[in-house]
mmCIF file of the N, C-alpha and C atoms, coordinates in Angstrom:
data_MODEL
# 
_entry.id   MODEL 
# 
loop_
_atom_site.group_PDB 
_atom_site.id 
_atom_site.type_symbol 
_atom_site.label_atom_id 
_atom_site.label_alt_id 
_atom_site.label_comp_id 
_atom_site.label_asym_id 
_atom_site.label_entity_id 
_atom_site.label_seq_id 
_atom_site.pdbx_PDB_ins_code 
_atom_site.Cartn_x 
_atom_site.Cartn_y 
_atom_site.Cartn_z 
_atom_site.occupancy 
_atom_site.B_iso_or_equiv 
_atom_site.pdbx_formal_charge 
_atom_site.auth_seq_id 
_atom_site.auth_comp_id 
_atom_site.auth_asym_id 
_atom_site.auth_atom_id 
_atom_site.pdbx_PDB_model_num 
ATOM 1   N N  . UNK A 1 1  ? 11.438  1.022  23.565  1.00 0.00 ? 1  UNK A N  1 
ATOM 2   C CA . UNK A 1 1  ? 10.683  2.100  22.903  1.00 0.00 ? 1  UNK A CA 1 
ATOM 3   C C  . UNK A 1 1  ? 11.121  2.208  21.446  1.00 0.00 ? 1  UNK A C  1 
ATOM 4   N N  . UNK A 1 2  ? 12.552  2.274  21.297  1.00 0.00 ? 2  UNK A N  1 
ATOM 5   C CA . UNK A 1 2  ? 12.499  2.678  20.060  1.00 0.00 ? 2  UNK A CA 1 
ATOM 6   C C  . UNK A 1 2  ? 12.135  1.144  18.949  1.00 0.00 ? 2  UNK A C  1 
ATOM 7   N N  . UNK A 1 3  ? 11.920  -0.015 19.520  1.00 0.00 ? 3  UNK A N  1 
ATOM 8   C CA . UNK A 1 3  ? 11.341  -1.283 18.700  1.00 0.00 ? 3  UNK A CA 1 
ATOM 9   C C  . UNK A 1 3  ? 10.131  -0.915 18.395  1.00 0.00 ? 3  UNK A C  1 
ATOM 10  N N  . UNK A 1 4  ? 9.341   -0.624 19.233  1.00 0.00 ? 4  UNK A N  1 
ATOM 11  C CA . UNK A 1 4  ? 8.091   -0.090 19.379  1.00 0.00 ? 4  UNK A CA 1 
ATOM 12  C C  . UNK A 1 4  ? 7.927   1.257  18.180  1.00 0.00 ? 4  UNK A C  1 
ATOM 13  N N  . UNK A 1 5  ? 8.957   1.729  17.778  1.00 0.00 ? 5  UNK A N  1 
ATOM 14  C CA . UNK A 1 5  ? 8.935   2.932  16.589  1.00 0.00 ? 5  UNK A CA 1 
ATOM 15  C C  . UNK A 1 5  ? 9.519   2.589  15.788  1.00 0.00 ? 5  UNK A C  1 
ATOM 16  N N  . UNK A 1 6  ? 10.198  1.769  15.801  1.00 0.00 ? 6  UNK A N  1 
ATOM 17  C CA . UNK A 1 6  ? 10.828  0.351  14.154  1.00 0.00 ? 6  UNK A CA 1 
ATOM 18  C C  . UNK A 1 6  ? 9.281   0.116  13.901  1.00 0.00 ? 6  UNK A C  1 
ATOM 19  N N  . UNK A 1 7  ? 8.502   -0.711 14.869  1.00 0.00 ? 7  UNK A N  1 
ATOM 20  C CA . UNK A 1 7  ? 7.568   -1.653 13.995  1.00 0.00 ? 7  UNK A CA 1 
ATOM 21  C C  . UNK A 1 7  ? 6.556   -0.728 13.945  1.00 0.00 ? 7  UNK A C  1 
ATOM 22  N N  . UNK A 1 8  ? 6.220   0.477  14.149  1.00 0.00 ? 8  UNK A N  1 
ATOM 23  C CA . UNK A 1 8  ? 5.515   1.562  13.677  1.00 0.00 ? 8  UNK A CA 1 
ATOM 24  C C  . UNK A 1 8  ? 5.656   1.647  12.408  1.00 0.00 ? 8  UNK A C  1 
ATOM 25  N N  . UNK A 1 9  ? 6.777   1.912  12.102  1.00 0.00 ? 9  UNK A N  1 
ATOM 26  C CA . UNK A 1 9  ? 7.314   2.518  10.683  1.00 0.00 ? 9  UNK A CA 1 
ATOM 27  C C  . UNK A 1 9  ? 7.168   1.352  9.836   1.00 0.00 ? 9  UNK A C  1 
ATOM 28  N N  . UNK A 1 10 ? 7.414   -0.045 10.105  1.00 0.00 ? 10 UNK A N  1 
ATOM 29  C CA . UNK A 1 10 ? 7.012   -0.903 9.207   1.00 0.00 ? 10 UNK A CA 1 
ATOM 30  C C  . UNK A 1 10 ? 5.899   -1.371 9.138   1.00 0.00 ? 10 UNK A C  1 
ATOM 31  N N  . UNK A 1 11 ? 5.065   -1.226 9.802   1.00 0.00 ? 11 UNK A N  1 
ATOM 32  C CA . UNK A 1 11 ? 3.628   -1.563 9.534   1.00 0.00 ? 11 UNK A CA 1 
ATOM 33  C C  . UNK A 1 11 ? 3.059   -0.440 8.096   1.00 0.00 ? 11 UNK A C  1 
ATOM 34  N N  . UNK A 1 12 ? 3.440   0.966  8.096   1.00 0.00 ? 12 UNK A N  1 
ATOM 35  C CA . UNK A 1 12 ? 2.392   1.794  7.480   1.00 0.00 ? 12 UNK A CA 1 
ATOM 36  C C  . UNK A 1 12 ? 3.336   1.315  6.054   1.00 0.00 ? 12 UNK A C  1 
ATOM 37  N N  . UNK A 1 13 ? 4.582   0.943  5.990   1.00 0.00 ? 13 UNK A N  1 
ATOM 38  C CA . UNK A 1 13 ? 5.656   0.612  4.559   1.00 0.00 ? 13 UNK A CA 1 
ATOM 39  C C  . UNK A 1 13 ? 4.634   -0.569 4.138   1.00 0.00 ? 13 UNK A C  1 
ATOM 40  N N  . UNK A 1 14 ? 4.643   -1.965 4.716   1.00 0.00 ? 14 UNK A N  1 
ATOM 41  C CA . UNK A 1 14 ? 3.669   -2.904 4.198   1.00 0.00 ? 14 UNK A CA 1 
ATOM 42  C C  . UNK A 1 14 ? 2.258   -2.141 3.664   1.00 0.00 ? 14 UNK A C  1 
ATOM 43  N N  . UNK A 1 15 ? 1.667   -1.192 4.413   1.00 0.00 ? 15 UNK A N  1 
ATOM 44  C CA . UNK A 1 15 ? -0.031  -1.241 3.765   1.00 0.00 ? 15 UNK A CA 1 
ATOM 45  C C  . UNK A 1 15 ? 0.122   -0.256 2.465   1.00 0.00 ? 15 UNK A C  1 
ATOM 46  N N  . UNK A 1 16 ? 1.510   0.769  2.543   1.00 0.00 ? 16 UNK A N  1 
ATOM 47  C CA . UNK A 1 16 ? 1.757   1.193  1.310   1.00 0.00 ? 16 UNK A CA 1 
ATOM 48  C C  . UNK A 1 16 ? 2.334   0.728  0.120   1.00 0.00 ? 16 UNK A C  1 
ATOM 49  N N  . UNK A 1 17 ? 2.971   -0.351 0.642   1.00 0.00 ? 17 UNK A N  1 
ATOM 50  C CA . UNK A 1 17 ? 3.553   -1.479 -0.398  1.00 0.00 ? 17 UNK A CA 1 
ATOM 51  C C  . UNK A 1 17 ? 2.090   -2.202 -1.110  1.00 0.00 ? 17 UNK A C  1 
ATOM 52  N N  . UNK A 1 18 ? 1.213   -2.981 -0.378  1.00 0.00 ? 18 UNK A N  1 
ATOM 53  C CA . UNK A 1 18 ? 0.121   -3.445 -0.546  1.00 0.00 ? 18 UNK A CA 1 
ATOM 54  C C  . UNK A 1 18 ? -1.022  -2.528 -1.698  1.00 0.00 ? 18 UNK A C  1 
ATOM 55  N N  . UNK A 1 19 ? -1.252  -1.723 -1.015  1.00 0.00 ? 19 UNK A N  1 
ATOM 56  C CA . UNK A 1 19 ? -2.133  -1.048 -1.711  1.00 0.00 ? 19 UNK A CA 1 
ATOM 57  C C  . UNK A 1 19 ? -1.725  -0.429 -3.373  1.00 0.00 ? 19 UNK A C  1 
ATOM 58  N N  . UNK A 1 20 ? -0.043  -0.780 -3.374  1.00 0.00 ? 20 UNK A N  1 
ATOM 59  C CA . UNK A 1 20 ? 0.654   -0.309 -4.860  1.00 0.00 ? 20 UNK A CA 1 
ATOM 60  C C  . UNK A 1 20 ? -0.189  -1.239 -5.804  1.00 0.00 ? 20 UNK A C  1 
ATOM 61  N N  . UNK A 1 21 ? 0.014   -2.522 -5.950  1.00 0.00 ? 21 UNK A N  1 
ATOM 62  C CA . UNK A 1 21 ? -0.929  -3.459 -6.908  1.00 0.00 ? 21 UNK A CA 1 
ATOM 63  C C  . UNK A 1 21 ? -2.215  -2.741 -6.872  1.00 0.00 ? 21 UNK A C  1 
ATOM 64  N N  . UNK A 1 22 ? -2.455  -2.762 -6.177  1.00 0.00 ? 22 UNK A N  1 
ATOM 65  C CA . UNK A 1 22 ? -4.057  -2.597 -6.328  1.00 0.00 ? 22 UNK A CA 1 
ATOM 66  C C  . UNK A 1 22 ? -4.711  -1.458 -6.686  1.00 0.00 ? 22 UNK A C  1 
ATOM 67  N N  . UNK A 1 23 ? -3.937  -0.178 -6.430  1.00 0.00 ? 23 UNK A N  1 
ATOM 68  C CA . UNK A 1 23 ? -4.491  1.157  -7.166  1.00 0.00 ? 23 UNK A CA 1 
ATOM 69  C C  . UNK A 1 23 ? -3.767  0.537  -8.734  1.00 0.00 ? 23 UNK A C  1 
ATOM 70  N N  . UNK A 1 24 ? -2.775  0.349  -8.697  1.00 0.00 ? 24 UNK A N  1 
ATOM 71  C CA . UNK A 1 24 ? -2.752  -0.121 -10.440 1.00 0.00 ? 24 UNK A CA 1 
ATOM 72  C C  . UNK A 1 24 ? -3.553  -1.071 -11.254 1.00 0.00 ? 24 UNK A C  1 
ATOM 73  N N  . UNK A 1 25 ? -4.284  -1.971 -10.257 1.00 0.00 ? 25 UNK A N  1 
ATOM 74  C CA . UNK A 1 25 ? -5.080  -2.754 -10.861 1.00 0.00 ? 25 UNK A CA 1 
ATOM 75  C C  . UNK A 1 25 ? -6.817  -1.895 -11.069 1.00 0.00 ? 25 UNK A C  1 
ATOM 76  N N  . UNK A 1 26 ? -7.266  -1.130 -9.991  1.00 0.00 ? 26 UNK A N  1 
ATOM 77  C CA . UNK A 1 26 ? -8.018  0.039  -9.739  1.00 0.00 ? 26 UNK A CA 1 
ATOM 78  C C  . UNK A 1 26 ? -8.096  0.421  -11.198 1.00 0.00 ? 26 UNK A C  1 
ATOM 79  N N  . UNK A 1 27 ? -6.978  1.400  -11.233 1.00 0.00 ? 27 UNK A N  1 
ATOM 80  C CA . UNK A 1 27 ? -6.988  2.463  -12.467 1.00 0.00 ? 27 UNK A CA 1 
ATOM 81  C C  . UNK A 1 27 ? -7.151  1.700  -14.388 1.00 0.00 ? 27 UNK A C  1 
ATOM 82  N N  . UNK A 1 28 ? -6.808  0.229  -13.729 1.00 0.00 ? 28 UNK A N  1 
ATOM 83  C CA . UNK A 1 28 ? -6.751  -0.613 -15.258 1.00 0.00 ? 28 UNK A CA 1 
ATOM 84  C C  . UNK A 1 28 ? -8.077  -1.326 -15.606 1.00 0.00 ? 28 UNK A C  1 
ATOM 85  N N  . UNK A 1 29 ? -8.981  -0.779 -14.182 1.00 0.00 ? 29 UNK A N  1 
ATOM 86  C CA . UNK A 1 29 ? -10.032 -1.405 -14.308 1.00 0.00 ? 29 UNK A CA 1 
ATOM 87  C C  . UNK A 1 29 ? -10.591 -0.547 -14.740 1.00 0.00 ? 29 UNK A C  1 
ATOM 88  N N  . UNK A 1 30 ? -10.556 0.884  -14.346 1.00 0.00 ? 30 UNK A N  1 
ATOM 89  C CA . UNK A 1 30 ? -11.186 1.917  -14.557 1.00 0.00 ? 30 UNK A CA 1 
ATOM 90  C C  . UNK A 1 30 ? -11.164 2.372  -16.142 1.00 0.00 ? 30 UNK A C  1 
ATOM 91  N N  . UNK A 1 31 ? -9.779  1.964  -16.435 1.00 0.00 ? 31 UNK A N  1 
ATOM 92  C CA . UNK A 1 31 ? -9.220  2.312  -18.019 1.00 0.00 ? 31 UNK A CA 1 
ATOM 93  C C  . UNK A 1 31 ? -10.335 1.771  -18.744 1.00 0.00 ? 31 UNK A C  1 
ATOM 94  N N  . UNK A 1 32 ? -9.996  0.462  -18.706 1.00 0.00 ? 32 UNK A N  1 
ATOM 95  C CA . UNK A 1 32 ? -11.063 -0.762 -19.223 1.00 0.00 ? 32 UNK A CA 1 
ATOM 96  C C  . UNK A 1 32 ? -12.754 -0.451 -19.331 1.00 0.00 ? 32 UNK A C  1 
ATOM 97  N N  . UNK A 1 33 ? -13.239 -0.029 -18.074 1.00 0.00 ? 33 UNK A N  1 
ATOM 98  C CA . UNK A 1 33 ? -14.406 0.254  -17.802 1.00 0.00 ? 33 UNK A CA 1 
ATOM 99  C C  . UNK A 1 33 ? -14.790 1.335  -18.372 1.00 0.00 ? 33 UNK A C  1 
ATOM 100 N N  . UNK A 1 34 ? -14.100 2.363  -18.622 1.00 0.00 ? 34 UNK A N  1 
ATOM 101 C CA . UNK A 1 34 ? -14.080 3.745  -19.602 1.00 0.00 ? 34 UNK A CA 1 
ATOM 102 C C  . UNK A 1 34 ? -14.176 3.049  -21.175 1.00 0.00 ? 34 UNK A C  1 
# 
């Protein structure tokens, strides 16, 4: 059980790690596009 709540917790760290580039690339597009 508690592996099962390790790889909980690292799954949602990766898609918040992930999604860091990309709202910064987002907002530089947005800059740009403004």
């Amino acid at each position: 059980m508690a592996e099962k709540v390790n790889q909980k917790q690292v799954v949602p760290r990766v898609l918040i790690v992930r999604p860091a580039w990309l709202e910064m690339a987002l907002e530089i597009l947005r800059a740009t596009t403004k």
